[in-house]
C-alpha positions in Angstrom: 0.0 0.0 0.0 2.7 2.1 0.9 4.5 1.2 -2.6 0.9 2.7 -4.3 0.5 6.3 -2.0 4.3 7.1 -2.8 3.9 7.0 -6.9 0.6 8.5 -6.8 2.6 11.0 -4.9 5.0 11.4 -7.2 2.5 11.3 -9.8 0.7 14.2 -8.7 3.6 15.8 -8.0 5.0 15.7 -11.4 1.3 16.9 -12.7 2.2 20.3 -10.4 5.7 21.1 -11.5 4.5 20.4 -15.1 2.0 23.1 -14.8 3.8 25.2 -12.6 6.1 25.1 -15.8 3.8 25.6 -18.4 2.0 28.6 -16.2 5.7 30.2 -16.3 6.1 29.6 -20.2 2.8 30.9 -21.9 2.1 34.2 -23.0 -1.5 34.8 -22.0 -4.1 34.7 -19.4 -6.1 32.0 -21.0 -4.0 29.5 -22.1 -2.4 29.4 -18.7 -5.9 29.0 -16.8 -6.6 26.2 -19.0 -3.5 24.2 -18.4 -4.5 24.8 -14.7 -7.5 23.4 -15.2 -6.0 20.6 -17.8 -2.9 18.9 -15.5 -3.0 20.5 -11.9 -7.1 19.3 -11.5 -6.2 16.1 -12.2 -3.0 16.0 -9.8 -5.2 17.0 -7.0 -7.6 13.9 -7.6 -4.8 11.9 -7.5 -3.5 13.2 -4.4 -6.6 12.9 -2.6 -7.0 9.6 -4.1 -3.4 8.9 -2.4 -4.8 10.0 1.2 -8.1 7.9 0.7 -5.3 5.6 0.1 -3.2 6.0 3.2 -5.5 7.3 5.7 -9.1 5.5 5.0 -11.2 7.1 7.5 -10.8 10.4 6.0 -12.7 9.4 2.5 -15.8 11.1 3.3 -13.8 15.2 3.6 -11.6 13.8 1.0 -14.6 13.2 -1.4 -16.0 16.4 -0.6 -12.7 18.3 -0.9 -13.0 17.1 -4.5 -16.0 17.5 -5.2 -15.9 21.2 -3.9 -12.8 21.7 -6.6 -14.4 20.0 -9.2 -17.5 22.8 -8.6 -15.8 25.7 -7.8 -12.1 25.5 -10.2 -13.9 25.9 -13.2 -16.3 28.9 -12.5 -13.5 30.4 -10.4 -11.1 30.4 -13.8 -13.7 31.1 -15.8 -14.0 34.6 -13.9 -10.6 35.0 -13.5 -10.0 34.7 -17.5 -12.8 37.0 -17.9 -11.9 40.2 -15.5 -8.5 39.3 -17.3 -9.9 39.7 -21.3 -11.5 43.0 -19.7 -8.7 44.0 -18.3 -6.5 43.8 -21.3 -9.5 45.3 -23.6 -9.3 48.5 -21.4 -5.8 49.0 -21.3 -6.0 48.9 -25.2 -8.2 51.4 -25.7 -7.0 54.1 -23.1 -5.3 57.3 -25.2 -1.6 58.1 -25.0 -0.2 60.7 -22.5 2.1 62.9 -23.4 
């Protein structure tokens, strides 16, 4: 068992750095939201599928620890992307200053 939570560990945590990585290496807004949503969301499931794993009686605030991010992540990034598209828009559009 303990063979099965330590590579589900290092799974997840090779999910994180990835998109740590890719959050540092693309240009805008969007595109990094969606690789949050994309490899980080799924390292999470695994690492709370490694502490159902290790630690059994905690499945029931694990499952709704995941099912609370698998709610709120996508509506959060959604709003984040879009106070970000309106963000840029207005920055576009102010006038020069002398």
């Amino acid at each position: 068992m303990r063979l099965i939570f330590d590579s589900l560990l290092l799974i997840a945590a090779a999910g994180l750095f990835l998109s740590s990585l890719a959050l540092w290496l693309l240009p805008d807004v969007p595109s990094r939201l969606q690789v949050v949503t994309k490899t980080a969301f799924p390292a999470i499931i695994v690492l709370l599928v490694a502490g159902i794993l290790i630690e059994p009686a905690w499945w029931n605030r694990l499952v709704i620890l995941g099912l609370m991010l698998l709610i709120m992540l996508p509506v959060i990034l959604a709003l984040i992307t879009q106070s970000a598209l309106v963000a840029e828009s207005s920055t576009q559009h102010e006038p020069p200053t002398c």
